[in-house]
Every structure is written in structure tokens, then in C-alpha cells.
C-alpha positions in Angstrom: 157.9 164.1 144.6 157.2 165.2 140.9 158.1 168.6 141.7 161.8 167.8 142.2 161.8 165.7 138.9 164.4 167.0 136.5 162.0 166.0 133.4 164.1 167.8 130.9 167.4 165.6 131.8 164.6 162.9 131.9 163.3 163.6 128.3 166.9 164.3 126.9 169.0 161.6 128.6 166.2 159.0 128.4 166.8 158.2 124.6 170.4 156.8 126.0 169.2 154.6 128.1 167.9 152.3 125.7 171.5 152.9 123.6 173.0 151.6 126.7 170.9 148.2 127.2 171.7 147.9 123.1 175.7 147.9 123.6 174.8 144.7 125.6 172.5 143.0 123.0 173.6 140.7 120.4 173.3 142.0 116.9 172.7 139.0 115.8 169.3 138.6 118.1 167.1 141.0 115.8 163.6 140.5 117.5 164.6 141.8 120.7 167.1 144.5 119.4 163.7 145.9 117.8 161.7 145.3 121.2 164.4 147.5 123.0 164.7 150.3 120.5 160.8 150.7 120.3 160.8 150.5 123.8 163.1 153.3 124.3 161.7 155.6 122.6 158.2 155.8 124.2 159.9 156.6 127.3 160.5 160.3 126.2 157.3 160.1 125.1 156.0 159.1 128.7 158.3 162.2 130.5 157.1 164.5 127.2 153.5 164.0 128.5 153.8 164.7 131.9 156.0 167.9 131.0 152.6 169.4 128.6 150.3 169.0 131.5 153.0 170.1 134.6 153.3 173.2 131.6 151.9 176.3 133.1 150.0 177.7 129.6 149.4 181.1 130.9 153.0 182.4 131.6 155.2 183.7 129.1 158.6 182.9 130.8 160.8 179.7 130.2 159.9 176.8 132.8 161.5 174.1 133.9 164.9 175.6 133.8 167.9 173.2 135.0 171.4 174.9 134.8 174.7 173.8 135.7 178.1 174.9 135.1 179.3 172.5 132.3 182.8 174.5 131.0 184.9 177.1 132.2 188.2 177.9 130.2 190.1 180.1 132.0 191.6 183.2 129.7 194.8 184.9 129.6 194.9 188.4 132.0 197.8 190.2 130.5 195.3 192.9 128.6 192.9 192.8 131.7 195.2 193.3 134.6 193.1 194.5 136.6 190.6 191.4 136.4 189.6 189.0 139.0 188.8 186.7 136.2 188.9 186.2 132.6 186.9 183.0 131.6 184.8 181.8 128.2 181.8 179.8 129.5 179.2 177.5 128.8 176.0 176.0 130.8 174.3 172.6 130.6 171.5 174.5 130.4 167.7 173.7 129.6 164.1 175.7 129.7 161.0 175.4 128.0 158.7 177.5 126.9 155.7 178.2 124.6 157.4 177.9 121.8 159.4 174.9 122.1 157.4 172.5 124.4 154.9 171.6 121.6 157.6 171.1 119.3 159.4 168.8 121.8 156.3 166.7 122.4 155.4 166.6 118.6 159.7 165.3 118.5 158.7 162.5 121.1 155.0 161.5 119.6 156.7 161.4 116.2 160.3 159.5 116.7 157.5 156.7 118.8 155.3 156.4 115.9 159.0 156.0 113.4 159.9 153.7 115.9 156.9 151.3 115.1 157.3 152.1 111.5 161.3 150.8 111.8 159.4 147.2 111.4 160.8 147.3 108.0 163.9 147.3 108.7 165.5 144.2 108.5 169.2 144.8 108.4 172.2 146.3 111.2 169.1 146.7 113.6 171.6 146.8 116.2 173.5 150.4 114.4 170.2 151.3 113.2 168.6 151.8 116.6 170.9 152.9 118.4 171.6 156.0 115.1 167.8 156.2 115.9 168.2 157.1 119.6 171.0 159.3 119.4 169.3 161.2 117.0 165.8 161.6 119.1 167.9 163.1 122.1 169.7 165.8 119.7 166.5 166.8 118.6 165.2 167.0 122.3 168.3 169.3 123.0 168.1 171.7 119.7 164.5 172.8 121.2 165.1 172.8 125.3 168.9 174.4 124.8 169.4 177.7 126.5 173.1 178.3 125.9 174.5 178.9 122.3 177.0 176.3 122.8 174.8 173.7 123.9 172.7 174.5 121.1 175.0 173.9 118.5 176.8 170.6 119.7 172.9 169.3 119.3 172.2 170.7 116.2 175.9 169.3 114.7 175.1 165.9 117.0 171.4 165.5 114.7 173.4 165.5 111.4 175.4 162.2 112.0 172.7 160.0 112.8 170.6 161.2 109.7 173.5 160.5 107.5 174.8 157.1 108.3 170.6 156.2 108.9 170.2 157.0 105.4 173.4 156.4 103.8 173.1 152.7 105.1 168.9 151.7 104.8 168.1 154.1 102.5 167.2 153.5 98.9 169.4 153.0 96.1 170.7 156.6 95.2 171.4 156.5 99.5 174.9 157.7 99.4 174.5 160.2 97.1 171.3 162.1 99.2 173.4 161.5 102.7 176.3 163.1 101.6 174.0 165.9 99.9 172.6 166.4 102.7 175.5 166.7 104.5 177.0 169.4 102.5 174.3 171.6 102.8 174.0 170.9 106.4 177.4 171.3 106.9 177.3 175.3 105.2 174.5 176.1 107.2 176.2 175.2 110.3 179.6 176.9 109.2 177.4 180.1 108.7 175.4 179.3 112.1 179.3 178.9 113.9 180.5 181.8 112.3 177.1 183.8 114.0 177.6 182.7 117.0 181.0 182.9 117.6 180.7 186.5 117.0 177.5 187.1 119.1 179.4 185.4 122.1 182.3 187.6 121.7 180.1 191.0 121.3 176.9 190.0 123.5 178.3 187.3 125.3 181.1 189.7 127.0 180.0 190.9 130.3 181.7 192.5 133.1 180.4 192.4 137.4 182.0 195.6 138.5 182.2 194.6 142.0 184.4 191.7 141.6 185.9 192.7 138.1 184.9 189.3 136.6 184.9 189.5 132.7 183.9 187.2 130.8 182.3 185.3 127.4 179.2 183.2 128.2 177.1 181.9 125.5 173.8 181.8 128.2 171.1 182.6 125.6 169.6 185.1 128.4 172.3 186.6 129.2 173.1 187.7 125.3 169.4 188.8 125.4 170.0 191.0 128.3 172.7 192.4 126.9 171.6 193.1 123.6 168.4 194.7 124.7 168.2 195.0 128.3 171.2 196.5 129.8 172.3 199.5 128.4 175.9 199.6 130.5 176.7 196.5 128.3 179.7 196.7 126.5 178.4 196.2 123.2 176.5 199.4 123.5 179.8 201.3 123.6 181.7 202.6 120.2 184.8 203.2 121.6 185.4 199.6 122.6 186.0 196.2 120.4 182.6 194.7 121.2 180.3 197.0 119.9 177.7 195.7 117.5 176.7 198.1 115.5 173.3 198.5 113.2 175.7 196.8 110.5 176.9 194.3 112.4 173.3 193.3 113.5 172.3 193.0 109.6 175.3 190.9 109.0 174.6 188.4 111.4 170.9 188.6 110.7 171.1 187.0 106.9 174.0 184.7 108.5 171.5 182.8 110.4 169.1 183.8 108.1 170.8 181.5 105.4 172.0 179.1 107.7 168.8 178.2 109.1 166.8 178.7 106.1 168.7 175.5 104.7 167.6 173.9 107.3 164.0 175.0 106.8 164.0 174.5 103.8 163.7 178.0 101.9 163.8 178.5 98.3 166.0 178.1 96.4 168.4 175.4 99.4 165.7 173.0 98.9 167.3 170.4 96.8 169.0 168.4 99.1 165.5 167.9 100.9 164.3 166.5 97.7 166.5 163.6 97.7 166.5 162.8 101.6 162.2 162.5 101.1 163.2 160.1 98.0 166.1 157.8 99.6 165.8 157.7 103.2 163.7 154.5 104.6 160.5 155.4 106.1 161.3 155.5 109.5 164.0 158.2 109.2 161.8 160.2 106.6 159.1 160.2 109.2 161.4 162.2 111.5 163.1 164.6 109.0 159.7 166.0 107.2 157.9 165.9 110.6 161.1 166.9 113.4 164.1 168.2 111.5 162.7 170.8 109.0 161.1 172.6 112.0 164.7 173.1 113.6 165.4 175.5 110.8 162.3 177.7 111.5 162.7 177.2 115.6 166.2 178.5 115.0 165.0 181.4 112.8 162.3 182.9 115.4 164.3 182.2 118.3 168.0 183.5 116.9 167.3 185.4 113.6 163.9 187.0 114.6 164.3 187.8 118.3 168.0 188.4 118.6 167.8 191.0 115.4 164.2 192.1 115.4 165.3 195.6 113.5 167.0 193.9 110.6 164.5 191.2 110.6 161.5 193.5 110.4 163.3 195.5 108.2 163.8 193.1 105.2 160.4 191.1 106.1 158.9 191.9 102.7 162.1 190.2 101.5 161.3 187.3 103.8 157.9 187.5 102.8 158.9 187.0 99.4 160.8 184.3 99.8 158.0 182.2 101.6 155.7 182.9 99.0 157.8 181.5 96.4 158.5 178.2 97.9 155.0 178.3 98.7 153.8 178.4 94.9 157.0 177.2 93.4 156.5 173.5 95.7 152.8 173.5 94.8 153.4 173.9 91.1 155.9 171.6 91.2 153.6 168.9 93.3 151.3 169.0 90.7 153.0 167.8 88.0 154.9 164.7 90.2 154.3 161.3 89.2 155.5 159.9 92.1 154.4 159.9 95.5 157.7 160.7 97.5 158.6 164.0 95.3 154.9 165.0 95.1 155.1 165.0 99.3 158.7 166.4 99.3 157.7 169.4 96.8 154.5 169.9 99.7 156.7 170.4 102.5 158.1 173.1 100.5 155.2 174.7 100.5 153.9 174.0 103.6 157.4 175.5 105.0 157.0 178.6 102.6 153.6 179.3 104.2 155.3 179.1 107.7 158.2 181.4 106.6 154.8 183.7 105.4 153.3 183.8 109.0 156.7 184.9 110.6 157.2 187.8 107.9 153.8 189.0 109.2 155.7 190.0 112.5 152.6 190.0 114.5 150.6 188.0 117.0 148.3 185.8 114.5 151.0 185.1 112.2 153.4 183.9 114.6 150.5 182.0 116.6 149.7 180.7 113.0 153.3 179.4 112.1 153.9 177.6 115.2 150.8 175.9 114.4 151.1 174.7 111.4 155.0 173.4 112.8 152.7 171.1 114.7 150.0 170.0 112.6 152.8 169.6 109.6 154.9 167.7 111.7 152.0 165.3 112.5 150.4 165.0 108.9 153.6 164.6 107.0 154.6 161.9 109.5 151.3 159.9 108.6 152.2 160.4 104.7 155.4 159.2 104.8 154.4 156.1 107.5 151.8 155.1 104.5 154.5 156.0 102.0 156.6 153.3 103.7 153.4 150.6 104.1 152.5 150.9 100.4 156.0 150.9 98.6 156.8 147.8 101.0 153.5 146.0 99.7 153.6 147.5 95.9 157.3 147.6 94.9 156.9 151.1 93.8 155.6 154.8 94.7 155.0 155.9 91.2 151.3 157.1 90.7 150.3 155.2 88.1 151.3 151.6 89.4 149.3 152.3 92.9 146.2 152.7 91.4 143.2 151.2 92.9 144.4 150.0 95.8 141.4 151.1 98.0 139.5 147.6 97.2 142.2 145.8 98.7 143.8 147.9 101.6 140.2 150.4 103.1 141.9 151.2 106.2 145.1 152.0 104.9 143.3 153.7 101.7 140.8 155.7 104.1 144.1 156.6 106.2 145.6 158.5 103.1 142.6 160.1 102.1 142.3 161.5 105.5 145.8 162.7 105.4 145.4 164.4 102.1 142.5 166.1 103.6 144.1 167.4 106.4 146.9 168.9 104.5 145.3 170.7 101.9 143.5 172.5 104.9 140.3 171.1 105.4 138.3 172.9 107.9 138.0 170.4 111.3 141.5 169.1 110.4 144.7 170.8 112.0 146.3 172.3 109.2 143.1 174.7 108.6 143.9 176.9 112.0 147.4 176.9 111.8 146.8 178.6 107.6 143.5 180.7 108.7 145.7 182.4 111.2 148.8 182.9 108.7 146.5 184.9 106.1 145.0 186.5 108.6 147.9 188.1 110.0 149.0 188.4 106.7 146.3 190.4 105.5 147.4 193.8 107.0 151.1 194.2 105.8 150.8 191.9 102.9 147.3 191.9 101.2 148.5 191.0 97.7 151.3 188.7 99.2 148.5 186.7 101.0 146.0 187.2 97.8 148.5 185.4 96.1 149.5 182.9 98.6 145.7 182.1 98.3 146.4 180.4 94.7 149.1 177.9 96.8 146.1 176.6 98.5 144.1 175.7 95.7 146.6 174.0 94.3 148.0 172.2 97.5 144.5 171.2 97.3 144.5 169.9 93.4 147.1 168.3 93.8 147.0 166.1 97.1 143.7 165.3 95.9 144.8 164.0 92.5 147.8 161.4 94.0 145.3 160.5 96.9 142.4 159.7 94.6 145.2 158.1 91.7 145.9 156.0 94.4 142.8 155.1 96.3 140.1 154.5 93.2 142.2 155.0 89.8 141.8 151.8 87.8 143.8 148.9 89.2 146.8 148.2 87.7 147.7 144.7 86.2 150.2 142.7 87.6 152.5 143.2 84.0 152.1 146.7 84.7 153.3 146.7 88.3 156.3 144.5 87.2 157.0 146.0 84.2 159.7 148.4 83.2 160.0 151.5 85.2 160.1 149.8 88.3 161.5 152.0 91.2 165.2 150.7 92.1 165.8 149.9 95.8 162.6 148.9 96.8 161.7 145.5 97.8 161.4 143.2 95.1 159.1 141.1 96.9 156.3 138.7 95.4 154.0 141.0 96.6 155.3 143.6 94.3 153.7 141.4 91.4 150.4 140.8 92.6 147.3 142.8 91.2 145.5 144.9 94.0 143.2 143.0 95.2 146.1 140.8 96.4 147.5 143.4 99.0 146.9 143.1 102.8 145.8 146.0 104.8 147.9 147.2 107.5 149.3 144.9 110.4 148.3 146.0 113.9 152.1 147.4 114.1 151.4 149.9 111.3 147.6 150.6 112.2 148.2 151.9 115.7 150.6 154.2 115.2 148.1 155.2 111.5 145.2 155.8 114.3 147.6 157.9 117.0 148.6 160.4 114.0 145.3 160.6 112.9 143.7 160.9 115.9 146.1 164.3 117.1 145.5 165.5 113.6 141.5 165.9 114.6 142.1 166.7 117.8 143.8 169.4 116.8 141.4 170.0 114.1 138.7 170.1 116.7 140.4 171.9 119.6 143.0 173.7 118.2 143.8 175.5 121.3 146.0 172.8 122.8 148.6 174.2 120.9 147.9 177.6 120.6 146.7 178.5 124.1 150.2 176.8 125.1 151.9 179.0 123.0 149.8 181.8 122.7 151.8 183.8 125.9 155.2 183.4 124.2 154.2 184.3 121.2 152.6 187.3 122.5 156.0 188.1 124.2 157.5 187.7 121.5 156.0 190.2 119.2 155.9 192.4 121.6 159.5 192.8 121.9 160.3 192.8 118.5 157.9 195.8 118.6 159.4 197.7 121.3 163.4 196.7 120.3 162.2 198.3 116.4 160.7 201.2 118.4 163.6 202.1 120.4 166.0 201.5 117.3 164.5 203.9 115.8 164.3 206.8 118.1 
């Protein structure tokens, strides 16, 4: 009976069905609006679950696929007389593999744990979780889409619900970091568009001899075939109007490259990120640091890197460049932070410049290593920012110095944070430590001086996590004048609590704690046993270095 289960419709549409039973709620009845929209969003989680251990870890190819014909717009036949048919098509189409079923079940762990975190939110509840919902099933259809087209109505459908989620609850600079982040969204999908319209009208076109069917598909596989598989395809051909030439390729290699490297974020289309990690409520910064940043590098290693491997091996000591400065460039920057939000923001930086590292390494550890530390970032950066959002709401505040010596008062919540620190500055045990040894080791062959230097990132991702965690935790306890006094962060609450001295603070409520202990549980776990994601996605990967290898080879030749 499982066998027949569709579990990727299940995991995609499942979000909705808590957006439906909202439509019939009351806005007005808050308690149970909240009930529903937690509820709803450990369904996913339930289907993701069952989807990792039905996952067959030791083949390379896509599983699960469900396909149906979704649109089929018929073209004129005056310049193809000859043609049965003449149609532009797209598939509801969905596959997992490797590569994108951790990141689907780290989407569906995460956007459950936000959900619990949502407590906080104490206004619209009725908007805000249904925003929330629609937002977890784009995600869920960026990383199981197999068809360009579906692709990019989920990628465009994740930007509205981030937007209006923080241009309503966020803090009080909201409007101006949802509208930033729209803009820069909004080029990188213009550039993604413009990509893709031209891959589906090069790659895309195909032609069945026996009937005389031409077409444009935007079926991922098919543009794969087509581009590397089929030499009678018509792209091959110079002396017809799809032809993609060695140009052509390079062209649409830094479109996406740019695109998606927004997205990512790479240096220097970071700023927007900056403000969405300072404005955006808890709940919603939860899902962008942990889910939405990784869409930018999923997109790059499954568009950018396998689509154009020639181009993309070809400038990798351009893309290694970049990652190491947004590496060292966020790590600097962290440092000299006073406040808690930017010092995390200017860390995912980093953390994303060391990914963008282990994909310029174009081999099997540094690829293995990326989509680990995906994983493991996701998770840690998503227990940051779910303390982030218990502390400000208890302190008023998330400037350094007015936080100090809170571990008297709050243990759990203080022991919490230190474990997170650890974890990402790369302690060995905790999950970030496999995903980073496997980057510099695959780094280490092409780029010894590029991972030599990407060496002093990590000694300063270590000083200074350690320095806001410790600040925090066991600097001397501020007095109530100074918690009240003047600098006092706008747009937080202005609660009584926000006066108190530290040992006035309660610990986390069992709402917050359990969804504290899940993070940090997965975050040793992976620590530990680090193969849950890596011998999941250690075939793809495999796969896919290996035909970036042989497509550079035969370009060559």
C-alpha cells in the first residue's frame, strides 16, 4: 500500500491543506489559528520521514518520479509544414535524488521547528500562517522540480510569502528589508528567466522523426539529454537557429551564475541578506538562513554546474575566489559586530563562501563536503536564530553588551547557545566539522593556497562565535538602567521584562525547549554519524562529478 503512495504530491500539497482548514477559521480565534498552522506543518514533516527511509541511498538516479502532462500550447505550423505537431510543453513533474532529499527533509524539520517558534507572534495569525504554509510548499517544489518551468513558478511563488511575512511582523526597518529583498530577488530571477527561456528554446527543442513531432519542453532530463547525450540534437548543429555554441554556454553559465549567486548569497549581493537576518521575526528568519539561502547553491550545482560543466570548470578559480572572499570578508566582519543578528548574518556569509569553496573544488570530496555543510548550516543557523528570537523577546534587545550574563538566569537556554556556537565554528563531533574537513580536503589539490587561506576563516569563525556566545552567557550582568537605557533596539517588545536585571529572566517554555532539543539533537547526530547525509548523497554526488569530468573531456577533444 505504501508503494503506490505519491509521497512527493503528499510532501508538496500537504502544506495546503492546513491553508485550507485556515480559510474556514475565524481570525479573530488566535489560539486555535496557531494549533492549525503548527499542526500543518508537521505533516510534511511526517511524509518527509517516510520518503528518507523508503530512499534507496545506493543509487545514483532520481526516485520517486511522478509526471503528468500539466501544459501543452499548441504552436503555429506555417515554418514547419511538414510537422505533425508543433507544441511548447511543460510537466508537473517531481524526482528526488541525493542531492535534494536531504535538503527537502532539512525544509520540513526546519519550517516545524519555525512553526513552534511562531508562538511570538501575536498579530494577523490568521495571514501569517497561511504566508507560512505557502511558503513551506514552494520550498518543497524548488528542490523535488524536474521541469524548468515548474521550477521557476516555485522559486518566484517563495518570494511572496517572505515579503509580506516580513514586511508585516518584522521589526521596525520591515518595509524597507522586504522590499530590498525583493529587488534583488526579483534581478536574480529576471537573469534566471532570461536562462531558461533560452535553454528551452536551444535544448529544450526536440524532434521524433517517426511522427515529425517538434517541440519545446522544459523536462529538465530531456535538456540533459540533449545537451550531452544525443548528438543528433538540434543544438549540436551550426547550420540551424538552435545551436548553442561554446559562447552561448559561457553566457548562460554567469547568467545563472549571478542569478543564483544572489540567492546564495555570494559576495558582493549580500546586502539585502543583512537586513532580512536583522528585521524579519524569528520564525521567518529561521526559514531564510536555514531553507532559502541553500536554494541559491541547489540551483547553482544543479543548473550552473551540471548543465555548463566546461564553463564552470573553466572559471572555477574565479568561483573559487569568490567563495573565499565571502568566506573571510563575513568572518572579519562578524568579529567586529555588536549585535547578535548581524554577527549571525555576516556568518552565513561565510559559511555560504565556504560552500561556494567546496563546489569550485569540482571533485568528489568537495561536493560531498558542500552538500553537507547545506545540512548541518541549515540546522545550526536555525537553532541561532530560534535563541535569537527567545532572548530578544525576554531582553528587549540583541545588542552584545545588554545580554550579558544571562547564563545565571536562563542554563538551558545559555547551554543551548553555547552548544550552537560550538557547532558552527567546527567543533569536531558537531556537524559542521565533516561537512568543512571534506571542503579543504578537496580543496587541497587544485587550490592549496586558496584553502591555506580559507584556513584563517576558521579561526576566526571560531573567535568570534566564541566571543558573542561567551558576551552573552558569563559577561558581567547588565543593570536594569543599562538594559533600559538609551540605545535600545526599536521594534522589539518593550515588555517589563525588557527592564529586569538577569537574574529576572525565565528559561525557555516547553514550546521553545523542544524544538531547542530536536535542533540540537540532529546537529550531534550528525556530528556523530555523519553518514546519514553523506552516504545519502554520496552516489549523486559521485554522478555528478563524474560527468562534469567526462562533458570537460569530450569538450575538449
Amino acid at each position: 500500500m505504501l508503494d503506490n503512495l505519491p509521497l512527493l504530491s503528499l510532501i508538496l500539497l500537504s502544506p495546503l491543506l492546513g491553508v485550507l482548514i485556515l480559510l474556514f477559521v475565524g481570525k479573530d480565534n488566535g489560539r486555535l489559528l496557531q494549533r492549525i498552522g503548527i499542526a500543518a506543518s508537521f505533516l510534511p514533516l511526517a511524509f518527509a520521514s517516510l520518503l528518507f527511509v523508503r530512499f534507496q541511498a545506493g543509487l545514483a538516479d532520481f526516485q520517486f518520479a511522478e509526471r503528468h502532462a500539466w501544459i501543452r500550447i499548441p504552436l503555429d505550423k506555417i515554418l514547419l509544414k511538414d510537422a505533425s505537431s508543433y507544441t511548447l510543453s511543460f510537466d508537473y513533474h517531481l524526482a528526488v535524488d541525493g542531492l535534494s532529499l536531504p535538503l527537502v527533509f532539512l525544509t520540513a524539520l526546519v519550517v516545524a521547528m519555525a512553526a513552534l517558534a511562531s508562538v511570538q507572534i501575536k498579530k494577523r495569525r490568521k495571514l501569517f500562517y497561511i504566508l507560512f504554509l505557502l511558503l513551506e510548499t514552494a520550498m518543497f517544489g524548488v528542490f523535488m522540480a524536474r521541469d524548468l518551468f515548474l521550477f521557476f513558478l516555485f522559486f518566484e511563488a517563495s518570494l511572496v510569502p517572505v515579503f509580506f511575512l516580513v514586511g508585516i511582523w518584522g521589526s521596525v526597518n520591515r518595509e524597507k528589508a522586504a522590499i530590498q529583498f525583493l529587488l534583488y530577488n526579483g534581478l536574480g530571477s529576471a537573469l534566471m528567466l532570461a536562462a531558461f527561456l533560452i535553454l528551452i528554446a536551444t535544448a529544450g527543442f526536440s524532434l521524433n522523426e517517426q511522427t515529425m513531432a517538434f517541440g519545446y519542453s522544459g523536462d529538465i532530463q530531456t535538456i540533459m539529454d540533449n545537451l550531452f547525450h544525443n548528438p543528433q540534437a538540434y543544438l549540436h548543429f551550426a547550420d540551424n537557429p538552435f545551436t548553442m555554441t561554446a559562447g552561448m554556454k559561457t553566457f548562460l553559465f554567469f547568467l545563472l551564475l549571478v542569478a543564483l549567486g544572489i540567492k546564495l548569497p555570494v559576495f558582493p549581493f549580500h546586502t539585502w541578506m543583512l537586513k532580512m537576518h536583522q528585521e524579519a521575526p524569528p520564525a521567518v528568519v529561521m526559514i531564510h538562513s536555514g531553507i532559502l539561502l541553500k536554494m541559491g547553491a541547489y540551483g547553482l550545482i544543479r543548473f550552473a554546474f551540471l548543465m555548463f560543466p566546461d564553463p564552470a570548470k573553466t572559471w572555477a578559480p574565479l568561483i573559487a575566489a569568490l567563495g573565499l572572499i565571502s568566506l573571510l570578508y563575513g568572518a572579519v566582519l562578524a568579529f567586529v559586530q555588536k549585535e547578535l543578528r548581524l554577527t549571525l548574518a555576516y556568518s552565513s556569509v561565510s559559511q555560504m563562501g565556504i560552500v561556494l569553496l567546496g563546489l569550485a573544488a569540482f571533485n568528489t570530496e568537495g561536493w560531498s563536503g558542500a552538500v553537507f555543510l547545506l545540512v548541518s548550516h541549515g540546522l545550526i543557523s536555525a537553532l541561532l536564530f530560534l535563541l535569537v528570537g527567545s532572548l530578544s523577546e525576554r531582553t528587549g534587545t540583541t545588542e552584545l553588551s545588554r545580554m550579558s550574563g544571562l547564563a545565571s538566569s536562563m542554563p538551558f537556554m545559555s547551554g543551548v547557545l553555547l552548544f550552537a556556537g560550538l557547532a558552527s565554528l567546527g567543533l569536531p563531533g558537531l556537524s559542521n566539522f565533516a561537512g568543512e574537513l571534506l571542503i579543504f580536503v578537496g580543496l587541497s589539490g587544485p587550490y592549496r593556497w586558496i584553502a591555506a587561506a580559507g584556513l584563517v576563516g576558521l579561526v576566526l569563525a571560531a573567535a568570534y562565535m566564541l566571543r558573542a556566545v561567551l558576551a552573552i552567557t558569563f559577561g558581567p550582568s547588565a543593570t536594569a538602567e543599562e538594559r533600559a537605557g538609551d540605545g535600545a533596539e526599536p521594534g522589539l517588545p518593550a515588555a517589563a521584562e525588557s527592564v529586569r536585571p538577569a537574574a529576572g529572566y525565565r528559561d525557555a517554555r516547553l514550546i521553545e525547549a523542544v524544538p531547542m532539543i530536536v535542533l540540537t539533537t540532529f546537529i550531534l547526530l550528525l556530528g556523530i554519524y555523519p553518514g546519514l547525509v553523506s552516504h545519502t548523497a554520496e552516489k549523486a554526488v559521485a554522478g555528478f562529478t563524474t560527468h562534469i569530468e567526462s562533458a570537460v573531456t569530450k569538450a575538449g577533444e
